[in-house]
VEXZAVEX-313362 format. One line per field, with one value per residue (C-alpha): residue in one letter; x, y, z; residue number from 1. Coordinates in steps of 0.02 Angstrom, whole numbers, padded with zeros to 5 digits. Layout:
tilum a ...
px X ...
py Y ...
pz Z ...
nuvo NUM ...
//
This chain:
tilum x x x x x x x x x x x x x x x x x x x x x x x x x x x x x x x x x x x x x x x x x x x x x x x x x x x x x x x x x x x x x x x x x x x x x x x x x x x x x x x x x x x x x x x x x x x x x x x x x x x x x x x x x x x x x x x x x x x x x x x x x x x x x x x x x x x x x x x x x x x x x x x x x x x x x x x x x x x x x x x x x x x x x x x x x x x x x x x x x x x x x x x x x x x x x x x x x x x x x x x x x x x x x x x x x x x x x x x x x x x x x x x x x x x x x x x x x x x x x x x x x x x x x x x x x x x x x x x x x x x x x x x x x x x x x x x x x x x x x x x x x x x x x x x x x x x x x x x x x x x x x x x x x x x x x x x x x x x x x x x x x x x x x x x x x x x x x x x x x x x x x x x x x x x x x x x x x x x x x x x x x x x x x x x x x x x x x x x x x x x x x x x x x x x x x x x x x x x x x x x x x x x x x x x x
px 06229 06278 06118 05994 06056 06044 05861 05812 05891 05778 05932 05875 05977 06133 06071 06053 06224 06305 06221 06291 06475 06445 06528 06383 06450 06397 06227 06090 05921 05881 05995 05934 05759 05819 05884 05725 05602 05734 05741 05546 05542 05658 05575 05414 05499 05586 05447 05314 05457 05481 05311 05268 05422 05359 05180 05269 05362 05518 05589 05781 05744 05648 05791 05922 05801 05768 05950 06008 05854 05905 06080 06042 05952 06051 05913 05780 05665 05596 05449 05579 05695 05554 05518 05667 05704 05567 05622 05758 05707 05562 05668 05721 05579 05559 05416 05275 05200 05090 04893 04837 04771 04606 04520 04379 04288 04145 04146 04217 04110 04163 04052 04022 03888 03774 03823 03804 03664 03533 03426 03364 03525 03657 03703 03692 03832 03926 03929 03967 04077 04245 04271 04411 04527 04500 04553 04723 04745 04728 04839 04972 04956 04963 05100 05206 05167 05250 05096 05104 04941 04962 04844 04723 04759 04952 04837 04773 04775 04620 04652 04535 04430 04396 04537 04620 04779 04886 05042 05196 05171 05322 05315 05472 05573 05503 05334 05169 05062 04885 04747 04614 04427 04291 04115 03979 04069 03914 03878 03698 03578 03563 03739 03741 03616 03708 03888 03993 04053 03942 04038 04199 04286 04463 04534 04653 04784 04703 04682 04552 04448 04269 04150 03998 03835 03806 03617 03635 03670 03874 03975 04130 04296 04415 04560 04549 04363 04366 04474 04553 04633 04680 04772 04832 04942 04978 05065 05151 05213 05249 05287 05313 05183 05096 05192 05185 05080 04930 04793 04630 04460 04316 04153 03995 03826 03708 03549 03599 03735 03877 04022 03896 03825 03654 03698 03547 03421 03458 03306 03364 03397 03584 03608 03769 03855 03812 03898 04065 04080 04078 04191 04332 04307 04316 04491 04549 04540 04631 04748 04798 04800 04612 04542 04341 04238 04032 03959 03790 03671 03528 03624 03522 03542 03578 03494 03313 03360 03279 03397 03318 03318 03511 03512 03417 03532 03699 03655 03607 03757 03856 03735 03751 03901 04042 04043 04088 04208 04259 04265 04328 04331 04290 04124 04119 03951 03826 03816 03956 03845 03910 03816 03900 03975 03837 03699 03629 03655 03864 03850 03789 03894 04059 03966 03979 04148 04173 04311 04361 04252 04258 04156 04173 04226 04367 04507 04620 04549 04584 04562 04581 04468 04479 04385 04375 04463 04371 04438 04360 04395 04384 04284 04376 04208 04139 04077 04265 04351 04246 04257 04392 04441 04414 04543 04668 04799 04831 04788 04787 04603 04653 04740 04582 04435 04367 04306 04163 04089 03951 03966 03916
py 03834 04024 04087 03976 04038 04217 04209 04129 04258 04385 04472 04432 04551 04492 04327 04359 04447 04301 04192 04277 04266 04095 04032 03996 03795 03797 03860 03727 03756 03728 03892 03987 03960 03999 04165 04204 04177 04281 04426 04418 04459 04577 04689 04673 04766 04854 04919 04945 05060 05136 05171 05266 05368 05416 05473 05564 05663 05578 05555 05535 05416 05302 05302 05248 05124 05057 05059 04881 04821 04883 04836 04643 04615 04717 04752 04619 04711 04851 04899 04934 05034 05139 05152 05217 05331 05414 05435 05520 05630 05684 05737 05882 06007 06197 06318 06319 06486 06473 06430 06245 06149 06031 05921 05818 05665 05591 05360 05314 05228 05065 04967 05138 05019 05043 05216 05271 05183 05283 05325 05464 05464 05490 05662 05663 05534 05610 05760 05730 05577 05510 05335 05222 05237 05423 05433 05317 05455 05588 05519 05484 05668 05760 05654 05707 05888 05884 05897 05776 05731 05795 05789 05932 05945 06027 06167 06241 06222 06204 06226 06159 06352 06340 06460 06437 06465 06461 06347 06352 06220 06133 06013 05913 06044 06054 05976 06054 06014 05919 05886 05770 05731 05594 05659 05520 05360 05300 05157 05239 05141 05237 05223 05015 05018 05153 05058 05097 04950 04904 04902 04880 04736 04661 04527 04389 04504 04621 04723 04859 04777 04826 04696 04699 04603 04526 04483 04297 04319 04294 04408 04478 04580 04703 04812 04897 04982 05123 05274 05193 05028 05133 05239 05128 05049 05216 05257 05087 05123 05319 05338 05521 05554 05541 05659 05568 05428 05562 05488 05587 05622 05523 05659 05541 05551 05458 05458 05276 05225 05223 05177 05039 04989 05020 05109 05219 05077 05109 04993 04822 04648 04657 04851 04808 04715 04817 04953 04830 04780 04969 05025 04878 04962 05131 05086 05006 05150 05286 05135 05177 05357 05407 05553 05582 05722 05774 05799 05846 05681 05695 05801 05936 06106 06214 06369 06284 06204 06298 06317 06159 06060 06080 06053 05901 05841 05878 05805 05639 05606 05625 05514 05390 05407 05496 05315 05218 05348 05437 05639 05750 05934 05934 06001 05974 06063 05971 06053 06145 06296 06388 06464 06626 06649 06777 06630 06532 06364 06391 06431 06285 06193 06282 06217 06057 06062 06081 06214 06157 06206 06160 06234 06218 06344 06362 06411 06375 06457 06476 06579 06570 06670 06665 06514 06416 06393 06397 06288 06288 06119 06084 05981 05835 05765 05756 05955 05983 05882 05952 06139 06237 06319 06244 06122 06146 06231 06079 05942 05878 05842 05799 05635 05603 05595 05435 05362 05268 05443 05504 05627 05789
pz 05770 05829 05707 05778 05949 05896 05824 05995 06084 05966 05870 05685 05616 05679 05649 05474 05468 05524 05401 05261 05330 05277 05104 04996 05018 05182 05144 05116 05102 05264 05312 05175 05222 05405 05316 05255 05405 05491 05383 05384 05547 05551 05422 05512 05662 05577 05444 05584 05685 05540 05492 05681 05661 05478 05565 05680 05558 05590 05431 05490 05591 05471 05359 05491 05553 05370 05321 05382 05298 05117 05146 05194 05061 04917 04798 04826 04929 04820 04913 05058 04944 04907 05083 05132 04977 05020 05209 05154 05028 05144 05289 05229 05267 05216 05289 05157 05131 04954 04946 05009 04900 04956 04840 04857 04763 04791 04797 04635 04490 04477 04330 04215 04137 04264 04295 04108 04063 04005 04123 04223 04339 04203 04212 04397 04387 04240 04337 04511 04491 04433 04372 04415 04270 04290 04473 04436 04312 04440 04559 04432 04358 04553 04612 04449 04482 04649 04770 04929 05026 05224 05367 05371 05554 05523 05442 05607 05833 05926 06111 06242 06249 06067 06011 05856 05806 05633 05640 05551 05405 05365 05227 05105 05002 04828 04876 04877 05020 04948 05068 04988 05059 05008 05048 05046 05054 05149 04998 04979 04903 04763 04720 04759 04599 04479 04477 04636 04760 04898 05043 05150 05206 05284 05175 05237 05248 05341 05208 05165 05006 04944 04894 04757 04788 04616 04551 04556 04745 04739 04836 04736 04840 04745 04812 04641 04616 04741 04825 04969 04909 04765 04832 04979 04815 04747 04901 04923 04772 04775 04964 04948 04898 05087 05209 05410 05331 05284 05177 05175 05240 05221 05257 05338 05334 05468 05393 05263 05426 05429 05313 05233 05405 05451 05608 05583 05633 05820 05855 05740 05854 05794 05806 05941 05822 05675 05773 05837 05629 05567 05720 05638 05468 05554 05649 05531 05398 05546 05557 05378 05405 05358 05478 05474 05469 05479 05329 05436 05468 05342 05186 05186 05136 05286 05210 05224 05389 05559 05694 05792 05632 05614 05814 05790 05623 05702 05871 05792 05676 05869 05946 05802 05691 05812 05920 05738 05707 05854 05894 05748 05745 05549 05491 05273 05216 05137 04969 04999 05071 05200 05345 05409 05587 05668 05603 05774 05666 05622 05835 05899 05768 05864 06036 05972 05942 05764 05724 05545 05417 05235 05076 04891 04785 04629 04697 04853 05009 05183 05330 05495 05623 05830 05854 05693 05505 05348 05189 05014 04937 04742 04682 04557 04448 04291 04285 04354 04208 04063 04131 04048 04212 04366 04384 04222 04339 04443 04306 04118 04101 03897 03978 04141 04036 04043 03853 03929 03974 03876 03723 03738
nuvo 1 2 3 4 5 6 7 8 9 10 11 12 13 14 15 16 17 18 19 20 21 22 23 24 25 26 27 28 29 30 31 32 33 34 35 36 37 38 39 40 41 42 43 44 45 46 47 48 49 50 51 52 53 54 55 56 57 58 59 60 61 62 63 64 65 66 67 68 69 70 71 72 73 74 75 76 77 78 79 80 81 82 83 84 85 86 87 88 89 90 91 92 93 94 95 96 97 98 99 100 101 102 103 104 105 106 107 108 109 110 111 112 113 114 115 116 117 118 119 120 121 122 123 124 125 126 127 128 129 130 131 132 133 134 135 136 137 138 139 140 141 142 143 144 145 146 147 148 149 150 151 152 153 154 155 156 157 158 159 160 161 162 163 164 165 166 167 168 169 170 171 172 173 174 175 176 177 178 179 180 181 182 183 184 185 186 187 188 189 190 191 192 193 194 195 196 197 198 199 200 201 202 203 204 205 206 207 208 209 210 211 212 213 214 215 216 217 218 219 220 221 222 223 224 225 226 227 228 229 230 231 232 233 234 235 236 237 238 239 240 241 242 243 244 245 246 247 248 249 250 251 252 253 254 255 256 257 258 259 260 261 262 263 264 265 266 267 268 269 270 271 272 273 274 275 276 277 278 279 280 281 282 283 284 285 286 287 288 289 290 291 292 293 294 295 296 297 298 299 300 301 302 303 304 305 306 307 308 309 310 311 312 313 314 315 316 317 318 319 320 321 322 323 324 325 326 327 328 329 330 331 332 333 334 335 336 337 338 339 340 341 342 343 344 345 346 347 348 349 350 351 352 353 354 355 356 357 358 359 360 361 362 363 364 365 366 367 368 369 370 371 372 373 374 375 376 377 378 379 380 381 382 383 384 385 386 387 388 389 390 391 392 393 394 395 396 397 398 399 400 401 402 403 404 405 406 407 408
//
């Protein structure tokens, strides 16, 4: 038969084309299933061509290549209707001149019984943390006020002297551009025991999922109990609502590993594979459009830090962390504390590489100075949600607020 021909001769589409010429008499189930393996693979090309023209910011191009797809399959393939709605609604760019916003979160709580249960770690978590339902809610509120997440890195230039330059930010018409950050998503021990996941792992489908060590010694996985499954749906399903494929950026520590591996225990028998397991996680999560960034090695304040202490702390997360994760130019304070630019510890930081630097503060901030950026972030937690005005400009924190919070 011609189709059989054509999807040995690797022309699916035409293939499929041809197919549906036919009357629907002359299609058995043995074509129709032929129809279907064929169409599979051509909106596996087709998707994954579409997807590197989207991270290259070639929205035009994503819809042509995505239109055939659509078209074949006339309203059956929703995920690939959103796809290419998106494409084209995205392609239309404007220069964006208002403040950037950057928001940050810390790992999600995931079982607010543990979290909320009384003890001497409560408020730390009521304060500093968001639960699930409270994130989905976040997502759902930002995405309806127009904001779309981009890569930090459109923000600023870095040339190879450590000069820094402002670029022309171009972003969707109507959109406002949203960078988010995670800081800790280390799975710290003292989170594993207060309610958050304990870990990363790729599923079957090669799939980002957490999994939760259980008492009794069972091993449970879930795509729905922290940040980046969550959102790796959200965007599925709201496509613009990540401009060139842009996800976030997740801050590391050293001193707990890396990521959930113990990549700090440089002397263990299995440290090499340690290290090859956290680098899968690692390129696996740029894969899906993560970015990384230092959040210093040990988490300590820089303010009661000597200069060779914050030597010996950033020179450590490099030796350890930057082979799991690979060189970033992104430096996220520990704290959120800033060290100013005549200070010998913010220098060797710069000789290091680092020309990004991000603080916390209220309001949208950023500046840009010869050889480095500074960005305030906002920080999206409990203190956040019950304050009456740190975050009630870009959010309804009457519909976040998680019930399972405590009173008061």
């Amino acid at each position: 038969m011609e189709a059989v021909r054509l999807s040995a001769s690797g022309d699916p589409e035409d293939a499929v084309l041809r197919l549906d010429s036919l009357d629907s008499q002359s299609q058995t189930a043995v074509l129709r299933a032929l129809r279907g393996r064929l169409y599979g693979d051509y909106r596996s090309d087709a998707i994954s061509k579409a997807g590197e023209m989207i991270r290259n910011y070639d929205y035009e191009g994503a819809a042509n290549m995505l239109a055939p797809l659509v078209e074949l399959q006339s309203g059956a393939d929703p995920e690939a209707e959103r796809l290419f709605s998106a494409c084209r609604a995205l392609s239309d760019t404007e220069v964006f001149k208002g403040p950037v916003e950057h928001i940050f979160f810390h790992p999600l709580i995931a079982y607010p019984e543990l979290a909320f249960d009384g003890d001497s770690m409560q408020k730390g978590f009521d304060d500093y943390f968001v639960t699930v339902p409270e994130f989905k809610e976040i997502l759902n509120e930002l995405y309806q006020r127009g904001y779309i997440l981009i890569d930090i890195r459109l923000l600023y230039k870095a040339d190879e002297n450590g000069a820094v330059t402002k670029p022309e930010l171009k972003i969707p018409k109507g959109k406002k551009p949203l960078v988010l950050s995670i800081d800790d998503l280390n799975f710290y021990r003292y989170m594993k025991k207060n309610g958050m996941a304990h870990g990363f792992a790729i599923d079957g489908e090669g799939k980002i999922v957490t999994f939760t060590d259980r008492p009794d010694g069972t091993r449970t996985y879930s795509d729905d109990n922290e940040i980046v499954p969550i959102l790796e749906r959200f965007v599925s399903e709201h496509p613009d609502f990540s401009y060139g494929g842009a996800r976030g950026i997740i801050a590391s520590t050293g001193y707990e590993g890396t990521l959930g591996f113990r990549t700090d225990e440089t002397d263990a028998p299995d440290y090499l594979e340690t290290c090859a397991e956290a680098k899968k996680i690692a390129d696996k999560l740029k894969e899906m459009g993560w970015i990384f960034a230092c959040h210093s090695y040990g988490h300590n304040s820089p303010s009661k830090r000597t200069v060779e202490q914050m030597k010996k702390d950033c020179d450590r997360w490099i030796e350890e962390a930057r082979p799991i994760l690979g060189f970033t130019d992104i430096y996220i304070y520990p704290f959120g504390e800033l060290i100013k630019d005549s200070d010998p510890k913010f220098q060797y930081l710069q000789e290091r590489g680092y020309r990004m630097f991000c603080g916390v503060q209220k309001t949208p901030y950023l500046r840009y100075h010869p050889d480095y950026v500074l960005q305030q972030r906002r920080n999206i937690d409990g203190i956040a949600l019950k304050s009456s005005d740190r975050i009630t400009d870009m959010l309804d924190v009457s519909k976040i607020i998680d019930p399972k919070r405590p009173k008061g």
